[in-house]
N, C-alpha and C positions, 0 to 999 in steps of 0.2 A: 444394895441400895445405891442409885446414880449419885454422883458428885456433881454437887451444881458447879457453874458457872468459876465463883472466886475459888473453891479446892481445884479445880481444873487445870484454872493459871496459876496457881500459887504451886502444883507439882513442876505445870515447867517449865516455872521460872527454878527452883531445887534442879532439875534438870539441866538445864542451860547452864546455872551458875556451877555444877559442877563437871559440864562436858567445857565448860569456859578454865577450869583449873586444869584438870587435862593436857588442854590443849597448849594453855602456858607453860605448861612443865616440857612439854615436846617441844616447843620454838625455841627452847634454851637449850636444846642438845639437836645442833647439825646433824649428829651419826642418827640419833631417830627419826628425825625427818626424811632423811636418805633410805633408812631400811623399809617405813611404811609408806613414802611414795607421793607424790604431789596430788594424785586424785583422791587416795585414803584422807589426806589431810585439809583438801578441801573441803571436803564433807564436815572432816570436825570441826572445823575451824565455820562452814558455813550452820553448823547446825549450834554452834555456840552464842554467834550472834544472833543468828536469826528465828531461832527454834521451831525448823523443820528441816528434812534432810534435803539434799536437793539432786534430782534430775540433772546429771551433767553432763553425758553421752547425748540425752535428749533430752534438751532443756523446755519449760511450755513459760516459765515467769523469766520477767524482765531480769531479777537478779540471777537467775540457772543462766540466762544466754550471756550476760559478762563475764561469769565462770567458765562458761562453755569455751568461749571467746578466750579467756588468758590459756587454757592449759590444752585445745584442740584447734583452735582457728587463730593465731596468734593473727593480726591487722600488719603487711608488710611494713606501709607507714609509721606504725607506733610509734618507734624512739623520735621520729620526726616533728611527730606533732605533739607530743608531751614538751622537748625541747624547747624552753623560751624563748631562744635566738633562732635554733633552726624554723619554728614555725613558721616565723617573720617572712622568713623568703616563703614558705609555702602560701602567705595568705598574699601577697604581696604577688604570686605568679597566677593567681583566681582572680584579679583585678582588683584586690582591692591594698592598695596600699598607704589610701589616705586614713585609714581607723588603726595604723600602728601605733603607738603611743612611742612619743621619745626616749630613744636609749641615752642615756647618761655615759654610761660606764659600762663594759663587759671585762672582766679579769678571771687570772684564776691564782691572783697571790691578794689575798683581802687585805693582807698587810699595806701595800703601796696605796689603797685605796687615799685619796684627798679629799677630806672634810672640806678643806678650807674653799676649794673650788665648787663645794654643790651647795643648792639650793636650798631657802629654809624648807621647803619640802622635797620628799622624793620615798620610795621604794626598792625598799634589796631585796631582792628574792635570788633561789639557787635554781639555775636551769634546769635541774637534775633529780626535783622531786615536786610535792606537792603541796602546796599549804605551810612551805619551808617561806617565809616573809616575814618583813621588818619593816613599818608601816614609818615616816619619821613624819608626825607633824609639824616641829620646831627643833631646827637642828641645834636650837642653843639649850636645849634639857636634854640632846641625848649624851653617851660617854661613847666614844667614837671606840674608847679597847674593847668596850660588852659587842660593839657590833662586829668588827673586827676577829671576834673571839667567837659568835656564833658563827660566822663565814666560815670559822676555818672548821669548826665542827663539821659543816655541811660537806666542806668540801671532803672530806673525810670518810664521809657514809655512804652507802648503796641506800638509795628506798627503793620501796614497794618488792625485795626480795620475802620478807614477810609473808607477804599474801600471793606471791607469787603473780607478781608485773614485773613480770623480768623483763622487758623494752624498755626500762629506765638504767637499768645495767648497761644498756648501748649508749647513754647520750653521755657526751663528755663533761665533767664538772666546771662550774663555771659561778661568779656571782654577776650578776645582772642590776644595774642602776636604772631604774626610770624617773622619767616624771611624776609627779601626786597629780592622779587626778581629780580635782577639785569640783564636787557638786555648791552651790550655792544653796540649795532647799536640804540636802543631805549631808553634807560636808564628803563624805565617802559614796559615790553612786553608784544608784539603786542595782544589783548584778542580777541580768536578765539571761535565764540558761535557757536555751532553746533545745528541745530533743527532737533529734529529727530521724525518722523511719526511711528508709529507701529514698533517700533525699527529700522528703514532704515533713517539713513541723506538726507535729499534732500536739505539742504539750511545752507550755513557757512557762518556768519557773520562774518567780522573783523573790528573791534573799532579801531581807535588810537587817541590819545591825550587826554585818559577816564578823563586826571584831566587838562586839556588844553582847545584846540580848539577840542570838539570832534568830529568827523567824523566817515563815515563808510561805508563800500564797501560792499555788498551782492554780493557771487560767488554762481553758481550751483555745481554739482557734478564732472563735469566738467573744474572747475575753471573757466567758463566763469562770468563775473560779471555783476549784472544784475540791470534794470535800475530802481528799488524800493528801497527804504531803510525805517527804523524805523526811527522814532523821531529824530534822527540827519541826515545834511546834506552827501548827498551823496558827497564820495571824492574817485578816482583810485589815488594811489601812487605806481603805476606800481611795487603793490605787489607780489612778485612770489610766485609760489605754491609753497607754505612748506617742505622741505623735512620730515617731521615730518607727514604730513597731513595722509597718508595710515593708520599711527600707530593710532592717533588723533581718527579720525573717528571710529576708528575697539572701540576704548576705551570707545567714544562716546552711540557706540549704544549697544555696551556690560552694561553701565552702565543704559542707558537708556530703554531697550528692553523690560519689563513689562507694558510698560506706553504707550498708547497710543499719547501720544505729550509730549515730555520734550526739554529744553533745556539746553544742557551740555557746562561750560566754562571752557575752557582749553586754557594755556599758553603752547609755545615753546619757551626755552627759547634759545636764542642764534642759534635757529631752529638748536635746538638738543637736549635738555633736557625737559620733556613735563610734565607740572606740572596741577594739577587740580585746578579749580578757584572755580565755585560750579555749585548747580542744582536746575532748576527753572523749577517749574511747571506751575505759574501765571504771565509772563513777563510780568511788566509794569503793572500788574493788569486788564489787558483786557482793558488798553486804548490804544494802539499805535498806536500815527497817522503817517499810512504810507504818504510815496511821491513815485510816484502819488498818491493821495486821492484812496484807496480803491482799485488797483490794486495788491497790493503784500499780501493786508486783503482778498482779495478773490481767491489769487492762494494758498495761504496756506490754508487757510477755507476747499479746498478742498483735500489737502491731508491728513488734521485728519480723 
């Protein structure tokens, strides 16, 4: 007797969640990781999240070629452009150096770090991983030891050894001060990720609520929005096309034009002023589970 539809997903997802226990028990013992090998463990690790195995010698979906990408074709630039500081000079030697956003502060003792000289706004982040930030909207509600005290965590740790982005092992530990940049209609603006193919954008993602409810709208070249998204739910907020977007774009693939697949993050602020966010070789680490299951993982697949 055929199993419809819900028994189909409900095996596996029991599958998943138990190739997902697995796999947690392996990342807590180095010697097993070592003995069964960085592509065996890609596999499980990719078939945990995502529940399918994947093509990694020969990838055809957008997440197989990130995989492909970290453990066969490693990008010589990598630690370059993950690097918060080092980017700077990389985006800054492609002309464009007026969308850097103000450094405050670069250290690597978070201790020395002075409250009393920054602003009621600003941004810590660590050079050295991803998504590692500390967003301050009013420096008179934070505790300067909590911030202090995740810095030194940071600086302490390896990321992306986990999933095996070992180009973040190359960049040197650092904590990073910026300016807050400040939207008026958004308070925090809108982050516009541009994916770009053999140097050509075919896909602009726009994020809102990155420290909220997050959401996210996929538009074509076109501006028309389309009906996949990444890891967060799809939301239209009857976003208009950017008066900034032409510039955007042009700065997009100017930055990205060597590379067979990057992704470039850029802010408009005020959709007027266009600041750079950064650049991403391994988004997500070659997990994204799209919605639908596997349709935006195979129309991208096929433009690398």
């Amino acid at each position: 007797m055929a199993k419809n539809g819900s028994e189909t997903n409900a095996i596996h997802r029991i599958i998943r969640w138990f190739m997902h226990g697995i796999t947690w028990r392996i990342n807590a013992s180095p010697r097993m990781i070592k003995l069964l090998g960085p592509v065996f463990m890609e596999r499980l690790e990719f078939y945990s999240k995502l529940g399918y195995f994947p093509h990694l010698r020969h990838p055809r979906t957008y997440n197989e070629k990130i995989c492909h990408r970290k453990l066969f074709n490693p990008v010589p630039q990598a630690a370059i452009l993950a690097d918060k500081v080092a980017v700077r000079k990389y985006v800054a030697e492609c002309g464009y150096p007026e969308i850097l956003n103000k450094i405050l502060l670069v250290t690597k003792h978070p201790e020395e770090i002075d409250f009393s000289v920054l602003p009621q706004r600003f941004v810590v982040k660590a050079t050295h991983g991803s998504g590692w930030n500390i967003l301050v909207r009013n420096k008179e509600e934070i505790v300067p030891d909590d911030i202090v005290g995740q810095c030194k965590i940071w600086m302490k740790s390896i990321y992306g050894e986990e999933f095996r982005e070992h180009h973040y092992r190359d960049i040197p530990p650092a904590i990073i001060i910026e300016e807050f940049l400040f939207d008026t209609k958004y308070e925090i603006p809108l982050d516009y990720k541009f994916h770009v193919f053999h140097g050509k954008c075919q896909y602009i993602q726009v994020d809102y609520g990155r420290f909220s409810e997050h959401a996210q709208t996929i538009y074509d070249m076109n501006w028309e929005p389309q009906e996949f998204t990444f890891i967060y739910p799809r939301k239209i907020i009857n976003t208009k096309r950017p008066a900034t977007l032409g510039r955007m774009i042009e700065i997009a693939e100017a930055l990205s034009g060597e590379f067979d697949y990057c992704r470039v993050d850029l802010y408009s602020m005020n959709d007027s002023d266009i600041y750079f966010g950064e650049m991403t070789l391994t988004p997500w680490a070659g997990y994204a589970r799209f919605y639908p299951a596997m349709e935006g993982d195979s129309l991208m697949g096929l433009l690398w």
